[in-house]
N, C-alpha and C positions, 0 to 999 in steps of 0.2 A: 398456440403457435407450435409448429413442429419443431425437432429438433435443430435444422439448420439457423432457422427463423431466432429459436433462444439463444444459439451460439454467439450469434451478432447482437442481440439486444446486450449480452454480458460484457461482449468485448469493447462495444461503446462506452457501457457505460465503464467499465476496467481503466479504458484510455483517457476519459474523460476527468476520472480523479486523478491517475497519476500525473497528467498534462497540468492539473491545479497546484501538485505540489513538485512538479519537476521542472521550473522553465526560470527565463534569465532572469524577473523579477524577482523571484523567492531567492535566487541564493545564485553563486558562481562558482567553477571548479577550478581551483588553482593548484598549481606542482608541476611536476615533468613524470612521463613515461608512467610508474606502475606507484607512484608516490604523491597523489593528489589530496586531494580534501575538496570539503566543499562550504564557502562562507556564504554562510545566511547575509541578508540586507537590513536585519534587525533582530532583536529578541523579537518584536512581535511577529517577524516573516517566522523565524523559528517555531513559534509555538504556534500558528494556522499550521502549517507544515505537522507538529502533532497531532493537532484538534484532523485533519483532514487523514490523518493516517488512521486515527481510530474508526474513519467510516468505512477506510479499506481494509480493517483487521475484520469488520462487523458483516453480520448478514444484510439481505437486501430486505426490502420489506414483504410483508406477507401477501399484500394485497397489489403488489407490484405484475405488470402483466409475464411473469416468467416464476417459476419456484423459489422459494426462497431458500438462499445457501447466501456463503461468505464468497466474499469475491476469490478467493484464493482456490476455492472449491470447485468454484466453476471454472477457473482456470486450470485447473487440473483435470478436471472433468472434459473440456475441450482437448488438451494436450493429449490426453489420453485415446480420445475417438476425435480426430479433429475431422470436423463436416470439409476443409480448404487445402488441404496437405496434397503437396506435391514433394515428389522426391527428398522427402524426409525437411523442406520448410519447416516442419512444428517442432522439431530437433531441441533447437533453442531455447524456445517457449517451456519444453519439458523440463530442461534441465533446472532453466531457470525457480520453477513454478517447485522444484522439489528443494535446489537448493536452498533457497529462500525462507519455507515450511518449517525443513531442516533447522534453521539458524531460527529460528521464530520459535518454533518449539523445546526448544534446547532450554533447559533449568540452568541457573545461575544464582549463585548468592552475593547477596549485597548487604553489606555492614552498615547500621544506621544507629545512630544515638538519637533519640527522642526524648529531648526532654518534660514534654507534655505527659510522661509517661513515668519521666523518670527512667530511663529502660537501654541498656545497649544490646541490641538486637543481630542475629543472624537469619535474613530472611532467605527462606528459596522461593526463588519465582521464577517462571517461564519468560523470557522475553517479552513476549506477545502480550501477554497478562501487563507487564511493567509497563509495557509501552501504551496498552487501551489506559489504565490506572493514573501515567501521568497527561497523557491526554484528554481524559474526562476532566481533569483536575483542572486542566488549563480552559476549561468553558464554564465548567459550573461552579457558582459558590456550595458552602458546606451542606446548605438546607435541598439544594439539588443532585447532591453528590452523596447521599446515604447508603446506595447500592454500594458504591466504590468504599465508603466506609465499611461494608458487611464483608467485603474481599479483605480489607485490611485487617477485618478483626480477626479473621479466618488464617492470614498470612500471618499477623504474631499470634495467635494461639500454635500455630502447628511451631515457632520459633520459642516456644514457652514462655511465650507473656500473653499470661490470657487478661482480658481488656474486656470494662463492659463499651457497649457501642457508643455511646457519647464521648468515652475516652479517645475511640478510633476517630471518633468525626475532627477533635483536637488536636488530633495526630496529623489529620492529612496536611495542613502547611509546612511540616516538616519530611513528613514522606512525598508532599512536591519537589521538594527542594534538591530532595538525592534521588528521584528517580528520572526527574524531569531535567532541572540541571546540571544534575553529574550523568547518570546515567546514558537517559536519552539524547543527551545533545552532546556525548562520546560518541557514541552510534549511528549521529542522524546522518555524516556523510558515508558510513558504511547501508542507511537504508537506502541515501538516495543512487546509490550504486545499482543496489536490486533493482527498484522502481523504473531506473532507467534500463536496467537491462530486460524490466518485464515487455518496458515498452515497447524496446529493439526486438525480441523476439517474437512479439504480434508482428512488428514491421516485416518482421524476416517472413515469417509463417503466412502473412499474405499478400505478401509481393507477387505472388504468381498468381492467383484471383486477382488482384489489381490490374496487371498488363491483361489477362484472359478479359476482364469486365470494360476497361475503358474505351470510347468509341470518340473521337477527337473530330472535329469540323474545320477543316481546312477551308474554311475562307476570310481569316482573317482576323475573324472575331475572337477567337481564343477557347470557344464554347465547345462541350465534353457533355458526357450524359454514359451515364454506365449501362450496360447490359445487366439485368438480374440473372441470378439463378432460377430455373424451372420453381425450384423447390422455397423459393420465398415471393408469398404472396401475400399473407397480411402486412395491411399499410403500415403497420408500426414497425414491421420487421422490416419492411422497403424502406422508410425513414431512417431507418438505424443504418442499413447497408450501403444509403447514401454516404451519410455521415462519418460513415466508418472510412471506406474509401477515401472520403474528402482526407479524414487523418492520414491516411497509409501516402497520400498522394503529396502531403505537407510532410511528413516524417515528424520522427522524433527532434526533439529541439537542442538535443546536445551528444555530440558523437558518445559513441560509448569510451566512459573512463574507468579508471581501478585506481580505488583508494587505499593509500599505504597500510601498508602492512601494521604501522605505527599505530594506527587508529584500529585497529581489529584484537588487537591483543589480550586486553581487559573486559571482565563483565560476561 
């Protein structure tokens, strides 16, 4: 597929997880003005809500019909040469797609007592690391979760408790505990902020392809059918530019909010 053709396979599938972890089911946004939050509808909406964000921290797969990168990558990578941009439409999408990076990559320490270990700990961790680590944690038991033990062993070694790896695998029910429940569910209405706002800036960045592509039937029946661009011609990429529109054409499910200042502060 060409480049316009991979743009849209990314951005479908981009909207397609955040729509899984952004909508009324999973959680509601409550407060006034620039002082919101966001309530999950359970601990378990919560932790899909992590299990589903580590697919969106992760690469695509290898053998997937387009290159394989991290969604974040490929949105950046679009933001950057966007194939749809009219008068600065992708505006949004950039900033977003950096600030986001930004706050994702950012090192932070998190205090933990282990007692499987015996150990009170000063760890540094990336965000993005804490946030794939307590979201693996949330799907897999210990015996499928060895990888995430070999991060952990790695993350108190450099904290000065070096551990052999069965010690770490011991550890993860208590580095669930603070990374997942303190941590990341401090956070999760500060991520689903981003999420929603990655998704408004797709919305923004091709609203102007949307009204250029739509051809509406005025008699009565309600039926529409897009115009493609010249430049997508593989059937997977026409399937996706359906679909993609169909989303741009339903919008995003929750006007954009901003969550208090209160919840940003720590971590």
């Amino acid at each position: 597929m060409n480049k316009m053709e991979q743009e849209v396979v990314y951005l479908t599938a981009v909207v397609e997880l955040i729509s899984s972890m952004v909508n009324r089911a999973m959680f509601s946004v409550n407060g006034e003005g620039e002082h919101k939050n966001v309530w999950f509808e359970s601990s378990t909406h919560r932790q899909f809500f992590s299990i589903a964000l580590v697919d969106f921290l992760s690469t695509t797969d290898k053998d997937a019909p387009v290159p394989k990168t991290s969604y974040l990558n490929a949105l950046r990578t679009i933001a950057n040469d966007p194939s749809f941009e009219q008068s600065g439409s992708v505006a949004h999408l950039k900033q977003t797609v950096d600030n986001f990076s930004s706050w994702l990559n950012t090192e932070i320490e998190v205090d933990a007592w282990l007692p499987s270990i015996d150990q009170q700990v000063a760890l540094q961790i990336s965000r993005s690391l804490l946030l794939k680590i307590g979201g693996n944690l949330s799907k897999h038991n210990f015996l499928r979760s060895v990888g995430v033990a070999k991060d952990l062993q790695r993350l108190l070694s450099n904290a000065g408790a070096d551990v052999e790896l069965h010690q770490a695998i011991l550890a993860q029910p208590e580095i669930y505990e603070v990374f997942h429940i303190d941590v990341a569910a401090y956070h999760a209405s500060t991520i689903a902020e981003f999420l929603n706002e990655l998704w408004w800036g797709i919305q923004t960045y091709l609203t102007p392809e949307f009204h250029r592509s739509i051809i509406r039937e005025y008699d009565g029946t309600g039926r529409y059918r897009y115009q493609y661009p010249a430049e997508i011609a593989h059937p997977f990429g026409k399937s996706c530019y359906w679909n993609l529109l169909n989303q741009i054409r339903s919008g995003p499910i929750f006007e954009r909010f901003k969550i208090t200042p209160h919840l940003k502060g720590n971590y």
